[in-house]
C-alpha positions in Angstrom: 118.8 7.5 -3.0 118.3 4.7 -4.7 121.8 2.8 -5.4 122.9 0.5 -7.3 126.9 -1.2 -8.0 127.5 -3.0 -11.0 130.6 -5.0 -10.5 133.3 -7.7 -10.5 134.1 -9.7 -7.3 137.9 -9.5 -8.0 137.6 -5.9 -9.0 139.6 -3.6 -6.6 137.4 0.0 -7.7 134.4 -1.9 -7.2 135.8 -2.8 -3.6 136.3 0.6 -3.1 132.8 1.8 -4.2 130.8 -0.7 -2.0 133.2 0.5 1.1 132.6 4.3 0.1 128.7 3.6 0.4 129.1 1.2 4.0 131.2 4.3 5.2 128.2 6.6 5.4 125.6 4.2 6.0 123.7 4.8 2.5 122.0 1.4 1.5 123.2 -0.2 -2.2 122.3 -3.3 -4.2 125.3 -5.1 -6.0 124.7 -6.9 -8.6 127.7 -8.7 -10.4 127.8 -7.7 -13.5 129.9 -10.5 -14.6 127.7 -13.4 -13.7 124.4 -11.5 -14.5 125.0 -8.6 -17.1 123.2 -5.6 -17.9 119.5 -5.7 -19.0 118.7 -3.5 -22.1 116.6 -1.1 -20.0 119.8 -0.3 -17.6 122.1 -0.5 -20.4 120.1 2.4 -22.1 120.0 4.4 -19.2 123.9 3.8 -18.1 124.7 4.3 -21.5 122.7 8.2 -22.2 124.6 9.1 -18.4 127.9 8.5 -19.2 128.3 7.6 -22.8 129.4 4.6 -24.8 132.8 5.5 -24.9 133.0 6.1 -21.0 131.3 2.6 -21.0 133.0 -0.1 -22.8 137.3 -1.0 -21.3 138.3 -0.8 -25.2 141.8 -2.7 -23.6 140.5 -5.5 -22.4 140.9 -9.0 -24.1 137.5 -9.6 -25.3 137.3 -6.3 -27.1 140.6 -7.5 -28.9 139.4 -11.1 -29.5 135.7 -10.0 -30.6 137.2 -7.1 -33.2 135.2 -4.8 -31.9 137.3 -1.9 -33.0 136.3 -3.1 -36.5 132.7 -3.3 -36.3 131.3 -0.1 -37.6 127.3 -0.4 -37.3 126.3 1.0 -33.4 123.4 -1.3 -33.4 125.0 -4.6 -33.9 128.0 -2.9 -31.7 125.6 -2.8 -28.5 124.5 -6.0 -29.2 127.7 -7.8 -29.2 129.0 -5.4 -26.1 126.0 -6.1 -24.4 126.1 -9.7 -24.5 129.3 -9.8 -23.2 129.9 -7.6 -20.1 133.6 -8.4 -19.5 133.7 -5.2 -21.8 132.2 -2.7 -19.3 134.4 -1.2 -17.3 134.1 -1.0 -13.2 132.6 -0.5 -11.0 128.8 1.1 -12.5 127.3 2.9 -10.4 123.9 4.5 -10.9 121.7 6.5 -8.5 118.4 6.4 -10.9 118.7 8.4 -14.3 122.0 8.9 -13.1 125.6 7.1 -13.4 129.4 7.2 -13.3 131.9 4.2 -14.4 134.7 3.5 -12.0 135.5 5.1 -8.4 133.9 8.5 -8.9 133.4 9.6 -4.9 133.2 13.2 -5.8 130.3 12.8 -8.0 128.8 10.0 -5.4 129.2 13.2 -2.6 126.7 15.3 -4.3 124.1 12.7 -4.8 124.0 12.5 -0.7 
């Protein structure tokens, strides 16, 4: 298994996802996903797992203030989301080709 945590520091889900993984001993890389993003390689992959939809926190404040609701074309869409990732929800977790968006520890039990 090959893990890996997207996340915020103040995020309470994320919290819970990098105490899930300590509990049984199973090795994980966080990455903060606030201070260093997604690149466009794992935001491909993340993104053909669990769908743009299941992705992007369409209530948070920067989705408001960047009218992203009114932006139509999925290419400049991706771009803008991906360049700011206060949009993604928490935690990400991916396990190679696959992923799951916020605390998911009975999809995480059959990757053991």
């Amino acid at each position: 298994m090959n893990i890996q945590i997207f996340g915020a520091n103040k995020c309470f889900d994320t919290k819970k996802a990098e105490r899930y993984f300590k509990e049984r001993k199973i090795k994980f890389q966080y990455k903060d996903l606030y201070r260093y993003g997604l690149s466009k390689g794992e935001f491909e992959n993340i993104k053909a797992s669990v769908g743009m939809e299941n992705l992007v926190n369409t209530k948070s404040k920067d989705y408001e203030k960047l009218n992203l609701h009114r932006i139509r074309g999925n290419a400049i869409r991706e771009e803008i989301i991906l360049s700011n990732p206060k949009l993604f929800r928490t935690p990400i977790v991916r396990n190679g080709k696959q992923a799951t968006v916020g605390y998911k520890p009975e999809i995480w039990k059959e990757w053991e």
